[in-house]
MOPAC internal coordinates of N, CA, C and O (Angstrom, degrees):
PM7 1SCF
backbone

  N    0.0000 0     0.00 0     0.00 0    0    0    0
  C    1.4660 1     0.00 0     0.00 0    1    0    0
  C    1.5272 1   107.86 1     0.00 0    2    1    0
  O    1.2310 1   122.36 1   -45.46 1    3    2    1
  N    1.3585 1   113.09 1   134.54 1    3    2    1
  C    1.6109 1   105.35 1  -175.56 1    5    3    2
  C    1.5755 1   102.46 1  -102.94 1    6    5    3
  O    1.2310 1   125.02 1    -0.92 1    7    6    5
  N    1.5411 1   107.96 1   179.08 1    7    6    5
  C    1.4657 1   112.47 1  -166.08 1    9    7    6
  C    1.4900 1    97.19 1   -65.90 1   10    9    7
  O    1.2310 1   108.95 1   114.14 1   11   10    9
  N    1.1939 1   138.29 1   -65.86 1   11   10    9
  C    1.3659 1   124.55 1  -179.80 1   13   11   10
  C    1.2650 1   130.48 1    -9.28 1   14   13   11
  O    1.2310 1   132.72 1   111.65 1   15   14   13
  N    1.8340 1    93.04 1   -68.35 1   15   14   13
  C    1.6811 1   100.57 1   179.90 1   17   15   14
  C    1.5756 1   103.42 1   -69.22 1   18   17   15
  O    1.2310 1   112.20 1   150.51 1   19   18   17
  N    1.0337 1   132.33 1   -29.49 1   19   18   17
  C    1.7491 1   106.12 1  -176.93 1   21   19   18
  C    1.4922 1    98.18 1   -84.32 1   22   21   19
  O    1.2310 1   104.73 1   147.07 1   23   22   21
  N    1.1678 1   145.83 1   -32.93 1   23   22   21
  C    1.4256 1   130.50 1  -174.11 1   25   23   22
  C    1.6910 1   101.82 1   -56.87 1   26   25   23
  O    1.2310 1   123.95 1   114.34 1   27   26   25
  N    1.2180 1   110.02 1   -65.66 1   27   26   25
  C    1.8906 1   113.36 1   177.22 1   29   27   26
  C    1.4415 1   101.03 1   -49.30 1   30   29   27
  O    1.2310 1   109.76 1   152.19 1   31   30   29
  N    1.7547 1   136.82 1   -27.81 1   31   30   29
  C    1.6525 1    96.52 1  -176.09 1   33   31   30
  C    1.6926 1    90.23 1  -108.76 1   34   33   31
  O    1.2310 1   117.97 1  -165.87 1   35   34   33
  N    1.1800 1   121.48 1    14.13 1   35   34   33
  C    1.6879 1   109.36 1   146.50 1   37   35   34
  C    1.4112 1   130.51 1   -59.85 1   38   37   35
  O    1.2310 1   129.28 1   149.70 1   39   38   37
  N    1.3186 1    99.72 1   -30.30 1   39   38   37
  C    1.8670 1   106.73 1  -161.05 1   41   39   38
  C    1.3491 1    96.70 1  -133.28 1   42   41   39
  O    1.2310 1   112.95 1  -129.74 1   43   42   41
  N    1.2913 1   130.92 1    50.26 1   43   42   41
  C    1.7844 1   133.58 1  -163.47 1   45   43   42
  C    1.6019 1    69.71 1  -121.68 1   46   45   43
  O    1.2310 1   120.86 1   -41.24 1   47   46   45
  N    1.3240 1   115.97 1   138.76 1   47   46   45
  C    1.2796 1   120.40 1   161.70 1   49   47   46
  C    1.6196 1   112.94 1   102.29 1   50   49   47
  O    1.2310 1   127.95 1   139.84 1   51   50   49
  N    1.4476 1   102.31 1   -40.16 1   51   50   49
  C    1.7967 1   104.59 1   179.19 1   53   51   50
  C    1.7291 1   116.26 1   -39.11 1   54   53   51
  O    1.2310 1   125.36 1   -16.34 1   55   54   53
  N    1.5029 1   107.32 1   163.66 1   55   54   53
  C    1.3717 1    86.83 1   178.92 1   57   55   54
  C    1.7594 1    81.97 1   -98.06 1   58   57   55
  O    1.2310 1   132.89 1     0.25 1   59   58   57
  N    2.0743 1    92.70 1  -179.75 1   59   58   57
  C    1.5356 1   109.64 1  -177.57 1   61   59   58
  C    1.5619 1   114.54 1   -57.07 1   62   61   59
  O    1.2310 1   110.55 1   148.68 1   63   62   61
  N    1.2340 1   135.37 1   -31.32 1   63   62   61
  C    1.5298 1   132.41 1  -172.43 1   65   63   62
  C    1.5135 1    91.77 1   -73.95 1   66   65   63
  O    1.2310 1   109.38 1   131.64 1   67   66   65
  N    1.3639 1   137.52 1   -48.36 1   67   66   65
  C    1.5519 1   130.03 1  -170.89 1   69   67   66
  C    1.7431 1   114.04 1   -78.59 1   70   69   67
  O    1.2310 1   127.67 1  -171.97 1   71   70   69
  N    1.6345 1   102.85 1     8.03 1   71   70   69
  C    1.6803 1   100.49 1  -170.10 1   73   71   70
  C    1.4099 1    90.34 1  -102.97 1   74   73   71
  O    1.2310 1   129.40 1   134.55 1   75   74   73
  N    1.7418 1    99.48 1   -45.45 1   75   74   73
  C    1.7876 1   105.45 1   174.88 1   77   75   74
  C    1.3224 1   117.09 1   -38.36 1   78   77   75
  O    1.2310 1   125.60 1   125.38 1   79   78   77
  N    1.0473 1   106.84 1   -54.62 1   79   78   77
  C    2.0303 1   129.18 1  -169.27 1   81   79   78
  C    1.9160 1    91.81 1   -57.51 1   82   81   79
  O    1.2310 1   120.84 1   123.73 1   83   82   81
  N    2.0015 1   115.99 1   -56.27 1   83   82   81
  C    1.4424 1    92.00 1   179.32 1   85   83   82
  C    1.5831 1   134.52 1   -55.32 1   86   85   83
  O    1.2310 1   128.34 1   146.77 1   87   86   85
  N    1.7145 1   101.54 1   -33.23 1   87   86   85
  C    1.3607 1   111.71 1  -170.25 1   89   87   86
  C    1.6258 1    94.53 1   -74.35 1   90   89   87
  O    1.2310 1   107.99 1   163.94 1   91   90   89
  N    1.3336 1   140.03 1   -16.06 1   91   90   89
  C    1.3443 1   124.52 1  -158.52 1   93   91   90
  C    1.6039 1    93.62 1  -101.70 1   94   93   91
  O    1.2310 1   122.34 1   176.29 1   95   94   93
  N    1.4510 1   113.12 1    -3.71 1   95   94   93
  C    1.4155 1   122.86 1  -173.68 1   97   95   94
  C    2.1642 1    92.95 1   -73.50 1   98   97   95
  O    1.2310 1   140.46 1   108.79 1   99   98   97
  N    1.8826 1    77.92 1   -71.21 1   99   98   97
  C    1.6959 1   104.63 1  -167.02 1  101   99   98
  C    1.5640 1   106.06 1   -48.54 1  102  101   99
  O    1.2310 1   120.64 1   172.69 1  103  102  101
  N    1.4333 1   116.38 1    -7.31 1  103  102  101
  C    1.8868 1    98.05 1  -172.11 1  105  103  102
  C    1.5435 1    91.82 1  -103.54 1  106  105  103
  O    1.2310 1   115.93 1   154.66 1  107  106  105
  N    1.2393 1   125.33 1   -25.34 1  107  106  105
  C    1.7410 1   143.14 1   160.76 1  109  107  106
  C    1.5214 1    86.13 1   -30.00 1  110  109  107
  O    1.2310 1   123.36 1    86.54 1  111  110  109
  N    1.2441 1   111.16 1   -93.46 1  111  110  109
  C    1.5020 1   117.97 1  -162.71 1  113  111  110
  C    1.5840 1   130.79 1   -47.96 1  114  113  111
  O    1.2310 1   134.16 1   145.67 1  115  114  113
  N    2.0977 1    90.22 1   -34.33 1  115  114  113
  C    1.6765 1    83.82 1  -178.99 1  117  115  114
  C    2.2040 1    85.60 1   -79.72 1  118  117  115
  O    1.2310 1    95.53 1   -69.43 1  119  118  117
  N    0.9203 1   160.52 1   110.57 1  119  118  117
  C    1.0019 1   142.95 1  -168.95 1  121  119  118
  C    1.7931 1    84.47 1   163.78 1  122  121  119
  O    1.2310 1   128.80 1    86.38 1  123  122  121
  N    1.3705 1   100.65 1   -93.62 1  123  122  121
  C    1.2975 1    99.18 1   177.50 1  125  123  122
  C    1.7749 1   109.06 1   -32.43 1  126  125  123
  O    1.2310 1   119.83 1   130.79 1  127  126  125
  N    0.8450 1   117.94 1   -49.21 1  127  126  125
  C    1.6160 1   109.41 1  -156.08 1  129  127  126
  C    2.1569 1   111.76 1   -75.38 1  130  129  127
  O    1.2310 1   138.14 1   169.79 1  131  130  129
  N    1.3161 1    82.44 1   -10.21 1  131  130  129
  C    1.8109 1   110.34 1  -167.56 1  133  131  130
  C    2.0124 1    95.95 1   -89.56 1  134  133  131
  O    1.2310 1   128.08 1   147.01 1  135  134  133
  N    1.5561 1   102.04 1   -32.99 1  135  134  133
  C    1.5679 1   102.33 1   178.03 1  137  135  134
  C    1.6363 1   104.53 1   -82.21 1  138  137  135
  O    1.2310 1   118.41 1   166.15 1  139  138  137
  N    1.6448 1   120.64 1   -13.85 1  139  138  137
  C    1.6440 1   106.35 1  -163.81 1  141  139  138
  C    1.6911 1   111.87 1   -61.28 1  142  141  139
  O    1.2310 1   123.58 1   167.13 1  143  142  141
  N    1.4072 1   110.74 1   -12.87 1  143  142  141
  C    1.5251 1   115.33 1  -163.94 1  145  143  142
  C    1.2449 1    95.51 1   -28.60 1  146  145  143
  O    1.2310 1   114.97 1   -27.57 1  147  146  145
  N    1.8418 1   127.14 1   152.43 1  147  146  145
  C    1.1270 1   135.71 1   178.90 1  149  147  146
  C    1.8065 1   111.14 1   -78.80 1  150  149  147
  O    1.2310 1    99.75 1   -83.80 1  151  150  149
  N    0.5235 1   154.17 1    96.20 1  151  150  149
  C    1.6468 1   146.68 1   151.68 1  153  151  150
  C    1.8455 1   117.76 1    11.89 1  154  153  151
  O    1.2310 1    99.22 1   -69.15 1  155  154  153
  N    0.7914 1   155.03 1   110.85 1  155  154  153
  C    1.4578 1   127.41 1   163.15 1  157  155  154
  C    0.9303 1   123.07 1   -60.27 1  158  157  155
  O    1.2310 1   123.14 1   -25.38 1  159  158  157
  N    1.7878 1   111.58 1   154.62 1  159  158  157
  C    1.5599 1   105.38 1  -160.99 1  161  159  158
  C    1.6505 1    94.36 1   -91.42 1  162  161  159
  O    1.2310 1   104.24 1  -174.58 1  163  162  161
  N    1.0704 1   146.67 1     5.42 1  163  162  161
  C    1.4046 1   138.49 1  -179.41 1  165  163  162
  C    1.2730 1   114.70 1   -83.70 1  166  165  163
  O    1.2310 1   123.69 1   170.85 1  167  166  165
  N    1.6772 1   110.53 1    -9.15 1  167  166  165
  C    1.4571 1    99.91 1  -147.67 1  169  167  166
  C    1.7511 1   105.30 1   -91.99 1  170  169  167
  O    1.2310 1   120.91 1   -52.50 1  171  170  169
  N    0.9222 1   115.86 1   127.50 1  171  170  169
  C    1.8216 1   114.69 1   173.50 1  173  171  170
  C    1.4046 1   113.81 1   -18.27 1  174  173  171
  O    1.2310 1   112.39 1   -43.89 1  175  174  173
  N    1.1021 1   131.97 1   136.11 1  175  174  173
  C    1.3927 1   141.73 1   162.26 1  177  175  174
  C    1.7585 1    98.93 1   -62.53 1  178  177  175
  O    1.2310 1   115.27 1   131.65 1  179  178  177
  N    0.8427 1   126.58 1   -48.35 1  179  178  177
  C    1.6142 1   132.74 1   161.26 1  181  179  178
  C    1.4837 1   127.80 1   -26.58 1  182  181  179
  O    1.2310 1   139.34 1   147.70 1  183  182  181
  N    0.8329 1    80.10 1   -32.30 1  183  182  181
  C    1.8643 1   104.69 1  -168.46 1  185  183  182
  C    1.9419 1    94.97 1   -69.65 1  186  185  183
  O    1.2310 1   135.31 1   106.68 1  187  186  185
  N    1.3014 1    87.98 1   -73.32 1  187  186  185
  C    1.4757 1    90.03 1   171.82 1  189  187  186
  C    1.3855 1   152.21 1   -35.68 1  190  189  187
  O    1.2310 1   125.70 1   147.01 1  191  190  189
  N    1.7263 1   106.66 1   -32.99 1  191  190  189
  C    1.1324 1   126.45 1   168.79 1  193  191  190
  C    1.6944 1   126.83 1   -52.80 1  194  193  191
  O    1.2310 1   114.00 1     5.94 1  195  194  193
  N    1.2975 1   128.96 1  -174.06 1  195  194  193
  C    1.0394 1   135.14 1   167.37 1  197  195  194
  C    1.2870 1   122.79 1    73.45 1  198  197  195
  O    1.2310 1   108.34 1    25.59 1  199  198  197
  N    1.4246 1   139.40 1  -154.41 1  199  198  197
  C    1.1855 1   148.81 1   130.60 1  201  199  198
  C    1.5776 1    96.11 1   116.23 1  202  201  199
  O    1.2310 1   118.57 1   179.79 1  203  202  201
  N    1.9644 1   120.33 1    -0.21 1  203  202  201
  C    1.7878 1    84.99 1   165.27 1  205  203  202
  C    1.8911 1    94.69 1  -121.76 1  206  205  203
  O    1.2310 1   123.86 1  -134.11 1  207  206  205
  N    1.3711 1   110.20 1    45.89 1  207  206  205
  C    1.4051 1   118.76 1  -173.44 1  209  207  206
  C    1.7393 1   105.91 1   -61.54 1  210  209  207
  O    1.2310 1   129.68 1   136.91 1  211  210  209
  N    1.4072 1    98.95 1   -43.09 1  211  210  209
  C    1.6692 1   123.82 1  -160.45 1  213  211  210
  C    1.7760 1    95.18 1   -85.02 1  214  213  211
  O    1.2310 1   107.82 1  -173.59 1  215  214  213
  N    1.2450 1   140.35 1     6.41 1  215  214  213
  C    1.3112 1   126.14 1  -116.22 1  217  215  214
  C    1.6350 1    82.51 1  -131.36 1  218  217  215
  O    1.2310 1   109.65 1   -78.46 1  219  218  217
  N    1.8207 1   137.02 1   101.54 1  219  218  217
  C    1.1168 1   128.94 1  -153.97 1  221  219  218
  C    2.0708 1    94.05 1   -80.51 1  222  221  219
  O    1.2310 1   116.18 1   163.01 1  223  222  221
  N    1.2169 1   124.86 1   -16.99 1  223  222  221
  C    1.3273 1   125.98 1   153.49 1  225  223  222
  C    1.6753 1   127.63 1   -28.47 1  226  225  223
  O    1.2310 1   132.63 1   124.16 1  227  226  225
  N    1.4404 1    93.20 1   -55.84 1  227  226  225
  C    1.3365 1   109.89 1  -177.24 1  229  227  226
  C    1.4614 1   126.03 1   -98.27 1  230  229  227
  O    1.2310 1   125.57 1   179.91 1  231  230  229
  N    1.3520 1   106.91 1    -0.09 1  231  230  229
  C    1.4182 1   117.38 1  -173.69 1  233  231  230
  C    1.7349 1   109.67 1   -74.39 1  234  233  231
  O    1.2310 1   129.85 1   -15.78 1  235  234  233
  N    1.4925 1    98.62 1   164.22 1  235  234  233
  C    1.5291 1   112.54 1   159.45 1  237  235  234
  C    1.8367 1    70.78 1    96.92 1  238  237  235
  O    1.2310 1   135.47 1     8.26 1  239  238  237
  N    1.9856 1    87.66 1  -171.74 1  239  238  237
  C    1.1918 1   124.52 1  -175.23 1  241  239  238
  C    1.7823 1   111.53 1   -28.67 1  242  241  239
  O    1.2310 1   118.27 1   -58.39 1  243  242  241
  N    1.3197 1   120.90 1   121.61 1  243  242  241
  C    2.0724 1    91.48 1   156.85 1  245  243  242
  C    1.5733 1   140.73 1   -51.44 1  246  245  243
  O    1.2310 1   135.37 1   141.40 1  247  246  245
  N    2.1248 1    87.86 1   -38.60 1  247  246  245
  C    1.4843 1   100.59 1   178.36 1  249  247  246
  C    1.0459 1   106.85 1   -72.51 1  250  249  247
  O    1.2310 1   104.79 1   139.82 1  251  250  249
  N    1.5502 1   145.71 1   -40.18 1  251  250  249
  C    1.2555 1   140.79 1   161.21 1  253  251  250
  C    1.7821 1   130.28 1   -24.37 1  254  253  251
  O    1.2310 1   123.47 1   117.12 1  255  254  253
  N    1.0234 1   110.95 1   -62.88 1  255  254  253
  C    1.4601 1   152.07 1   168.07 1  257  255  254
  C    1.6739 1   103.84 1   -58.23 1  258  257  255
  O    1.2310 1   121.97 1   141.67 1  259  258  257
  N    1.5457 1   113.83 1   -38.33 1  259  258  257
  C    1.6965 1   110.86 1   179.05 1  261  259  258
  C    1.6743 1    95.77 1   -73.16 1  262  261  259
  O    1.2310 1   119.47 1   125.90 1  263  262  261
  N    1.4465 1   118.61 1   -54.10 1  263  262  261
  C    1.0186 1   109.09 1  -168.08 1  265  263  262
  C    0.9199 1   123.76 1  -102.25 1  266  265  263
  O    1.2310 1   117.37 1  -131.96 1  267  266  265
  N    1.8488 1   122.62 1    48.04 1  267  266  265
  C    1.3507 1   136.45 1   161.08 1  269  267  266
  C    1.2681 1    86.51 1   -97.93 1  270  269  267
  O    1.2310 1   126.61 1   122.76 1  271  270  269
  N    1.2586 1   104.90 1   -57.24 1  271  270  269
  C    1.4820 1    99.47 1  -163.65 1  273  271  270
  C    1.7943 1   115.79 1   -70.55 1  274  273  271
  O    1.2310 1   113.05 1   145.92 1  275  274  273
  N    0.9323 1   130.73 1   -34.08 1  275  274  273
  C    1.6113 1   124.76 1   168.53 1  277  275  274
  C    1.5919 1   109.25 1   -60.00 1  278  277  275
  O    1.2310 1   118.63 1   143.07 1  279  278  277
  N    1.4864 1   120.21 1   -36.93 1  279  278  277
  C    1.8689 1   109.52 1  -174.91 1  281  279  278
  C    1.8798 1    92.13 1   -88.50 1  282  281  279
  O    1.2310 1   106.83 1  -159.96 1  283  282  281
  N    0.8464 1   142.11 1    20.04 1  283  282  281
  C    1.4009 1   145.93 1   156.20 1  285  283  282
  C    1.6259 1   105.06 1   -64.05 1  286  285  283
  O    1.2310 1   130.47 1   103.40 1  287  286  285
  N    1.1235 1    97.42 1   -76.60 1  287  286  285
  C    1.9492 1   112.61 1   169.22 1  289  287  286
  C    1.6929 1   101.35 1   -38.15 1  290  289  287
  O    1.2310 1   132.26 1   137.57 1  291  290  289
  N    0.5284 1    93.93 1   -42.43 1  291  290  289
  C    1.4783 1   102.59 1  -155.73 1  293  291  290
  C    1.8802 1   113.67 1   -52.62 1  294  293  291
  O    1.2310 1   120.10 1   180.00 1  295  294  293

């Protein structure tokens, strides 16, 4: 029996909210595996940085912002 046929008579019968949940699983994975691309090793560590500078979430003070966010938990 190949993986196909046992995945379809695993989930033959599920209702639609638990088929949704597999396919929202299976596009997760092909997804994950589509992000592993390696990085190049030339590329600046710099390069990488940034991107919530603009971000009115993250703005203002850090210490401000640390301890919004730690008495949140709280």
């Amino acid at each position: 029996m190949n993986t196909t046929t046992r995945l379809y008579d695993a989930i033959k019968g599920f209702p639609d909210p638990v088929l949704a949940e597999i396919v929202d699983f299976a596009e997760f994975l092909r997804s994950k595996r589509l992000d592993l691309q390696p990085i190049a090793s030339d590329e600046p560590l710099l390069t990488l940085s940034g991107g919530l500078e603009a971000s009115k979430t993250f703005a203002g003070d850090p210490l401000v912002l640390q301890a919004r966010m730690r008495d949140e938990w709280s």
